[in-house]
Backbone atoms as SQL, in Angstrom:
CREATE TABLE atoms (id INTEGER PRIMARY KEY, chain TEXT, resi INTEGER, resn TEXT, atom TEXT, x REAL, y REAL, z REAL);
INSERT INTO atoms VALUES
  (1, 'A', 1, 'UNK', 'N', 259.756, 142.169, 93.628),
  (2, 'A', 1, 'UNK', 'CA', 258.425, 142.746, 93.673),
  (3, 'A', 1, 'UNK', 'C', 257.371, 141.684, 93.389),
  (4, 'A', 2, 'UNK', 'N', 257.795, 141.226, 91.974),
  (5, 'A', 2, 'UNK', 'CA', 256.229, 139.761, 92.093),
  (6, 'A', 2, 'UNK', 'C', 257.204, 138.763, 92.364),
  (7, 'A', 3, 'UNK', 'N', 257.969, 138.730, 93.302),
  (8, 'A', 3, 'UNK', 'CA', 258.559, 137.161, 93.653),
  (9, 'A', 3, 'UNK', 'C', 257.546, 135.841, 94.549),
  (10, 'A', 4, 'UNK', 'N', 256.805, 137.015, 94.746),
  (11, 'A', 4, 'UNK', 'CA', 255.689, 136.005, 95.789),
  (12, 'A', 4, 'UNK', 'C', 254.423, 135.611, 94.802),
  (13, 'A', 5, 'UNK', 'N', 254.224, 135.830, 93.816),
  (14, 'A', 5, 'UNK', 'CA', 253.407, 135.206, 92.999),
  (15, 'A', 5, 'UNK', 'C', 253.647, 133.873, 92.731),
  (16, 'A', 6, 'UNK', 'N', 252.462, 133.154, 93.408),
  (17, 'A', 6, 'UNK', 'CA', 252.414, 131.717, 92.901),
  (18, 'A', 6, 'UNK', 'C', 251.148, 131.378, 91.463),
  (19, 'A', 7, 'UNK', 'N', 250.763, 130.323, 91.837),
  (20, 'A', 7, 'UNK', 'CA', 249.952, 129.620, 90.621),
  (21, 'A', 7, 'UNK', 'C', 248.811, 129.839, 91.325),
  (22, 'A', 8, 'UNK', 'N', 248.147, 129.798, 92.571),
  (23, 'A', 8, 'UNK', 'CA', 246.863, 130.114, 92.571),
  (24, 'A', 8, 'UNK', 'C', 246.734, 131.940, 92.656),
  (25, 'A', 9, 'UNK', 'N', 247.540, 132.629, 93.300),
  (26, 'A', 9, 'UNK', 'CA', 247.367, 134.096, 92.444),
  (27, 'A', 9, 'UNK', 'C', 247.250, 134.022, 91.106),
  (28, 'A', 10, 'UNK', 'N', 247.739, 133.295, 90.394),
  (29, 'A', 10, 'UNK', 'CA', 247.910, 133.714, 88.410),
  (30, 'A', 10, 'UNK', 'C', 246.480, 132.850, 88.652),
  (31, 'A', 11, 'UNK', 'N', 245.895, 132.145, 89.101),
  (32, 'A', 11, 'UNK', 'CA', 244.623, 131.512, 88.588),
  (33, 'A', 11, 'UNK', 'C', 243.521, 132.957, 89.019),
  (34, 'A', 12, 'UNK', 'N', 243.631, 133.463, 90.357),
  (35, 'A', 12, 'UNK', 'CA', 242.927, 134.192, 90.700),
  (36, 'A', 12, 'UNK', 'C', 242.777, 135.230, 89.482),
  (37, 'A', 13, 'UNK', 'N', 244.152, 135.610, 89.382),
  (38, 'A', 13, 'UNK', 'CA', 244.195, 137.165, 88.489),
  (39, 'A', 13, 'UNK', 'C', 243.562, 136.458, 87.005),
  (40, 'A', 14, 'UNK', 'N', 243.464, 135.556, 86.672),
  (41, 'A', 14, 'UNK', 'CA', 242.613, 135.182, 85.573),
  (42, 'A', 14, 'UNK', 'C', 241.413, 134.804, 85.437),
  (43, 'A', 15, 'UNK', 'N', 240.909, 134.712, 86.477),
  (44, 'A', 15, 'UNK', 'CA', 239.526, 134.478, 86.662),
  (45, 'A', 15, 'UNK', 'C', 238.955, 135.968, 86.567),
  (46, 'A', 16, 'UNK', 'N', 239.398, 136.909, 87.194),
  (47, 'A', 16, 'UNK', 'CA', 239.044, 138.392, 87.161),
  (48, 'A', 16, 'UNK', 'C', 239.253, 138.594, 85.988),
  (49, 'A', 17, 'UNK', 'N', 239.960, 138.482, 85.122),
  (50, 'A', 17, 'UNK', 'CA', 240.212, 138.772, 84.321),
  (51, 'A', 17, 'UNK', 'C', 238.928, 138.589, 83.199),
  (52, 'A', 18, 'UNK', 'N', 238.684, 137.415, 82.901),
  (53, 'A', 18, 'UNK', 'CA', 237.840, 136.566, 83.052),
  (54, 'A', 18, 'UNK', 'C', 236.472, 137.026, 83.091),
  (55, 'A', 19, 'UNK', 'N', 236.251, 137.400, 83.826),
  (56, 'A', 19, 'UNK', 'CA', 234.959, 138.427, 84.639),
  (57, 'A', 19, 'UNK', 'C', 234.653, 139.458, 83.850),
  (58, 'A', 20, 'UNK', 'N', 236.090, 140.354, 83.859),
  (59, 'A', 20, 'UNK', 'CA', 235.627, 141.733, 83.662),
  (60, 'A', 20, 'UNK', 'C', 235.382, 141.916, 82.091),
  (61, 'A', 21, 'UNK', 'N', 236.601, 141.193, 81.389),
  (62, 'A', 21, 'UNK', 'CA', 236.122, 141.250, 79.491),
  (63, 'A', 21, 'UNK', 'C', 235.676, 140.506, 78.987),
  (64, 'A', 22, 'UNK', 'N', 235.276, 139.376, 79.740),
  (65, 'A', 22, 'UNK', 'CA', 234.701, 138.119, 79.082),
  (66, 'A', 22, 'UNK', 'C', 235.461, 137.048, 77.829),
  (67, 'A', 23, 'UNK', 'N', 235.504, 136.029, 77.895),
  (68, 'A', 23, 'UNK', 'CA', 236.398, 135.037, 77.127),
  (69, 'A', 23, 'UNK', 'C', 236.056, 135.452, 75.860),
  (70, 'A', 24, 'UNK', 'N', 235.222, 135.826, 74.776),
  (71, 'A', 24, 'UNK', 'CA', 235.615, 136.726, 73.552),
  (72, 'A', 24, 'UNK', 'C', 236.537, 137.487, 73.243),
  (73, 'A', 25, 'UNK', 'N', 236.855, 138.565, 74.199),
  (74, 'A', 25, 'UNK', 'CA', 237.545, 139.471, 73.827),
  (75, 'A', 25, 'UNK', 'C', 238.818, 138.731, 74.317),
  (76, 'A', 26, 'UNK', 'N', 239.226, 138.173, 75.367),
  (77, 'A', 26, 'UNK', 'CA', 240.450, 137.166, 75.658),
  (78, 'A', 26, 'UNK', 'C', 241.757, 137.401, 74.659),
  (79, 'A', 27, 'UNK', 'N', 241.346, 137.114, 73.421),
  (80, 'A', 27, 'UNK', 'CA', 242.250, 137.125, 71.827),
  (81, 'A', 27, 'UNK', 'C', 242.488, 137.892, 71.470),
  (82, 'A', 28, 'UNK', 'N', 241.630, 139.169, 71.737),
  (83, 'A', 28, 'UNK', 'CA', 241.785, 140.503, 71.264),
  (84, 'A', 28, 'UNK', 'C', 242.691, 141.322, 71.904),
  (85, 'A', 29, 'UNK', 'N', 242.390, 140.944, 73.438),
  (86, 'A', 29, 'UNK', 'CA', 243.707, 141.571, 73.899),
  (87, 'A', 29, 'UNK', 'C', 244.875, 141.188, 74.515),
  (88, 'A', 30, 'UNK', 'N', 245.060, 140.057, 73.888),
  (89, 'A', 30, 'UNK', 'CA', 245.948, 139.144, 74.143),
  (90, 'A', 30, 'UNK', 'C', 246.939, 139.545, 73.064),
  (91, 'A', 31, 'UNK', 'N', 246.407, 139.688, 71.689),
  (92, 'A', 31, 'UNK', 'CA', 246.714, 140.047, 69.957),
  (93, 'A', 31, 'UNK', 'C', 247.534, 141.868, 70.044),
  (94, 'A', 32, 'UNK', 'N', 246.620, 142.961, 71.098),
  (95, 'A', 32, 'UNK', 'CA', 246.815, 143.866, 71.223),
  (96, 'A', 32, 'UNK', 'C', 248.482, 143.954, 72.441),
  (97, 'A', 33, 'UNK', 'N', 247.830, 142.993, 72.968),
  (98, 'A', 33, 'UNK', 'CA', 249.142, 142.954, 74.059),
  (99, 'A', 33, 'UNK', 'C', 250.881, 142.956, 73.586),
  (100, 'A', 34, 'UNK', 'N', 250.143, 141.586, 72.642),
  (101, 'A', 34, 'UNK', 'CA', 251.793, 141.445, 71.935),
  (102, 'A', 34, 'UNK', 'C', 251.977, 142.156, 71.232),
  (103, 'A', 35, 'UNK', 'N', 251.651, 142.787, 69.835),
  (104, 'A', 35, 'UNK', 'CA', 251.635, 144.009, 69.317),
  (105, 'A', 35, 'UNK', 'C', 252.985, 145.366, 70.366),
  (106, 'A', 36, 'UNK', 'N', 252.078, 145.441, 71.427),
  (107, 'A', 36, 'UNK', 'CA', 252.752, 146.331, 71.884),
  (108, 'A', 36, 'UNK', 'C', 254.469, 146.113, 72.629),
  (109, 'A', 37, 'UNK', 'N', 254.244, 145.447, 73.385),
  (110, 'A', 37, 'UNK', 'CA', 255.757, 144.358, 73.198),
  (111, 'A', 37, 'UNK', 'C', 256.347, 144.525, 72.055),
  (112, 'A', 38, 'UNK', 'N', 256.022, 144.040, 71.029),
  (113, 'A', 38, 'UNK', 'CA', 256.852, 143.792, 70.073),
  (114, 'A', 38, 'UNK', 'C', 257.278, 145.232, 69.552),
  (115, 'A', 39, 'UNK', 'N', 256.254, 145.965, 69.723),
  (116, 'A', 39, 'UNK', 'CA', 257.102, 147.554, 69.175),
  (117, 'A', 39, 'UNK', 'C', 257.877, 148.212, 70.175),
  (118, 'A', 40, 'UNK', 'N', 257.618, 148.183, 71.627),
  (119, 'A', 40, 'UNK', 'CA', 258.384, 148.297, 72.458),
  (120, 'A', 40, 'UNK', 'C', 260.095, 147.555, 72.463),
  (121, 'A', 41, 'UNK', 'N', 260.119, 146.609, 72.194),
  (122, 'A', 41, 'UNK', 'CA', 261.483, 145.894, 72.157),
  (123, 'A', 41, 'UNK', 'C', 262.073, 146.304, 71.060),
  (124, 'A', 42, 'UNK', 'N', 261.080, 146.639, 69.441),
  (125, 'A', 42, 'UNK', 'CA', 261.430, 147.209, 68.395),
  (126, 'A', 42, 'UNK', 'C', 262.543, 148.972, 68.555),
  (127, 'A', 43, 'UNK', 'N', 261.896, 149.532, 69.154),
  (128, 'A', 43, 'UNK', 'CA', 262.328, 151.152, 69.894),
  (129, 'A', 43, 'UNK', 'C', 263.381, 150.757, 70.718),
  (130, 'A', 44, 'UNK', 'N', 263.488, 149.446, 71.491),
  (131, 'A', 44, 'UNK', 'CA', 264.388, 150.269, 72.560),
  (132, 'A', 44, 'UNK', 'C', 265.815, 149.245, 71.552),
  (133, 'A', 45, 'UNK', 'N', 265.313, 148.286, 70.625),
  (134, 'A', 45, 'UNK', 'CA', 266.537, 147.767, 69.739),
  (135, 'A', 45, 'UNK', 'C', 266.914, 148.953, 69.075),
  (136, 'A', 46, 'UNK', 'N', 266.280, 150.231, 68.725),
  (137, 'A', 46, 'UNK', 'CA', 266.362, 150.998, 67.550),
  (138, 'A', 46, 'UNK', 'C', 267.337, 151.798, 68.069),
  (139, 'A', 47, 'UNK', 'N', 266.876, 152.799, 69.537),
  (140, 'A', 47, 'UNK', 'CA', 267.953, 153.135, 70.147),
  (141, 'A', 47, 'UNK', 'C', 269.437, 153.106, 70.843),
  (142, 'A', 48, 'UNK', 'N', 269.375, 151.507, 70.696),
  (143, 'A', 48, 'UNK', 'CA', 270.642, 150.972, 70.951),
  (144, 'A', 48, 'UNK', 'C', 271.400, 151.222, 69.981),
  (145, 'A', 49, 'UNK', 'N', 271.025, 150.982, 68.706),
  (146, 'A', 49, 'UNK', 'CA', 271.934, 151.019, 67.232),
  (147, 'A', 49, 'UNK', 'C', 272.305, 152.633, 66.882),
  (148, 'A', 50, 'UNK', 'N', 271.530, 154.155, 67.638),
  (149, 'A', 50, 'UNK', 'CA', 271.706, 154.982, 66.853),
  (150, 'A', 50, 'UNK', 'C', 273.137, 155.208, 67.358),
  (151, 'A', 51, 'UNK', 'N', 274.276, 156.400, 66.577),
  (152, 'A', 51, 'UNK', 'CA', 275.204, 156.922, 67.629),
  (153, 'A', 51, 'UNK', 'C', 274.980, 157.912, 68.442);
């Protein structure tokens, strides 16, 4: 599905990016991003362990 993503798409999709929240917030939801990852991988480790 993203096998065709190169480096000037990831530049594009960051420039929009870029655009729309402005380089302030950048950290914020970068901070929020991983957060969620990390509880996501947390749940699906949790469910592996129940019987």
């Amino acid at each position: 599905m993203f096998g065709s993503i190169g480096i000037p798409e990831l530049i594009i999709i960051l420039v929009i990016i870029l655009l729309l929240f402005g380089a302030s917030r950048l950290p914020e939801i970068g901070r929020g991003l991983g957060k969620g990852i990390k509880n996501f991988k947390e749940s699906t480790k949790d469910e592996g362990d129940k019987p």
